[in-house]
Backbone as CSV, one residue per row, in Angstrom:
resi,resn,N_x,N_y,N_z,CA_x,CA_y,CA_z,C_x,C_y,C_z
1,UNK,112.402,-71.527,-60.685,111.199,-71.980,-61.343,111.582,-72.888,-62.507
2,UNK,110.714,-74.029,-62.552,111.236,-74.838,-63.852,109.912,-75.149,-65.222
3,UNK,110.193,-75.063,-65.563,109.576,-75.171,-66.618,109.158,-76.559,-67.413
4,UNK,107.700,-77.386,-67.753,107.944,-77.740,-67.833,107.415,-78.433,-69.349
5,UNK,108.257,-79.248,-69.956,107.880,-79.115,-71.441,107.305,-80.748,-71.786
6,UNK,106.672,-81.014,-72.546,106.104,-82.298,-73.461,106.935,-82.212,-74.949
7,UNK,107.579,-83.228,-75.145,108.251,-83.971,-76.633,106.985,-84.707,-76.921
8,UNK,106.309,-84.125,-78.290,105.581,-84.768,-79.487,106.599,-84.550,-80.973
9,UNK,106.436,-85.762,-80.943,107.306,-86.003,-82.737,107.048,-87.045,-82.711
10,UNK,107.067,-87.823,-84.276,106.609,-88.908,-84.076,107.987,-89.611,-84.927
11,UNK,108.998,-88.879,-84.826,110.179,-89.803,-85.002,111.286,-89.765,-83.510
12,UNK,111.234,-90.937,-82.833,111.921,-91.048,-81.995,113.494,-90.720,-81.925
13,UNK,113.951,-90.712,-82.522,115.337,-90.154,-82.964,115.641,-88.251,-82.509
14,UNK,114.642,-88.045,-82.989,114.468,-86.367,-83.196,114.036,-86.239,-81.241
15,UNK,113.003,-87.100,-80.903,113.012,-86.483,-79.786,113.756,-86.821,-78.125
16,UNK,114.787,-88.000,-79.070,115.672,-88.278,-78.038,116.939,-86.921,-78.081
17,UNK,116.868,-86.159,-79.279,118.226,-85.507,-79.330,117.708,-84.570,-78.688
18,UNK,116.087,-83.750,-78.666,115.779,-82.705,-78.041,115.767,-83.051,-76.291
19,UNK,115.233,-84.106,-75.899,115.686,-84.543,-74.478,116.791,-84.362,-74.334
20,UNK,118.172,-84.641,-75.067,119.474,-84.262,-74.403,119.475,-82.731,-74.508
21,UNK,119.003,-82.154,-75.349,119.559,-80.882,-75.485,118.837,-80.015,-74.228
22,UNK,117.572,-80.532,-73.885,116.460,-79.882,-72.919,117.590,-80.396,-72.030
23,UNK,118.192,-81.155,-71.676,118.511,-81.944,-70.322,119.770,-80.781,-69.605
24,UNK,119.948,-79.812,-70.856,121.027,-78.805,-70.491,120.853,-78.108,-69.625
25,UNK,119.368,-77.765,-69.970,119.009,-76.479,-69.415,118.449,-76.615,-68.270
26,UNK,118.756,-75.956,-67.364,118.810,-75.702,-65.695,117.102,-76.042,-65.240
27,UNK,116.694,-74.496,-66.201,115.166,-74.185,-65.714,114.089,-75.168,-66.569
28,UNK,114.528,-76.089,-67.687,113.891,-77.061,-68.165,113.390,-78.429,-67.655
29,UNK,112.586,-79.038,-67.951,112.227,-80.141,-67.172,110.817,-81.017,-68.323
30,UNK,111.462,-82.229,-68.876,110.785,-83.077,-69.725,110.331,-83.947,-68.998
31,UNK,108.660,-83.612,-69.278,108.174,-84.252,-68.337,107.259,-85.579,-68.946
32,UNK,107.456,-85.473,-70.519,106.526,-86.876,-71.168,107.035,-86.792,-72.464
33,UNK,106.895,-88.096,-73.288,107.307,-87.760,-75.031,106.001,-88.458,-74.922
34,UNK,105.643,-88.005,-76.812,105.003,-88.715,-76.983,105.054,-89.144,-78.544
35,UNK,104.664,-89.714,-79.370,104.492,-90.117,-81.016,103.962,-89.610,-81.746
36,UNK,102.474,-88.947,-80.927,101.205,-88.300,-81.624,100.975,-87.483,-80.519
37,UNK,100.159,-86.181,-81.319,99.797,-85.143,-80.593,98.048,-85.458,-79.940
38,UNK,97.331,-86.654,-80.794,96.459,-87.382,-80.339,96.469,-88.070,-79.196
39,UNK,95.466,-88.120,-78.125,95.749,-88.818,-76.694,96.246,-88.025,-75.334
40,UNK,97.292,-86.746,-75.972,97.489,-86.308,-74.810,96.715,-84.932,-75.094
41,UNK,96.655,-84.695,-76.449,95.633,-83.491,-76.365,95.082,-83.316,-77.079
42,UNK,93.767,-82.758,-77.074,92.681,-82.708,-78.522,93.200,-82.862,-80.182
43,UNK,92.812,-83.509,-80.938,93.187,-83.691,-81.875,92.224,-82.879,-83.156
């Protein structure tokens, strides 16, 4: 089973390092970043 997660931060830096670190994990799976938590979900 995989799991699957959304990157919101709105400093790109921060959520390129959590993509590598997610990219470890087996049962993980990044499936969107985004800048703002606005747009992809109620604000």
């Amino acid at each position: 089973m995989t799991i699957s997660v959304l990157l919101v931060d709105d400093q790109a830096l921060l959520r390129a390092g959590f993509r590598a670190l997610l990219a470890r994990a087996k049962t993980l799976a990044v499936v969107g970043e985004a800048a703002s938590g606005c747009g992809r979900t109620s604000c």
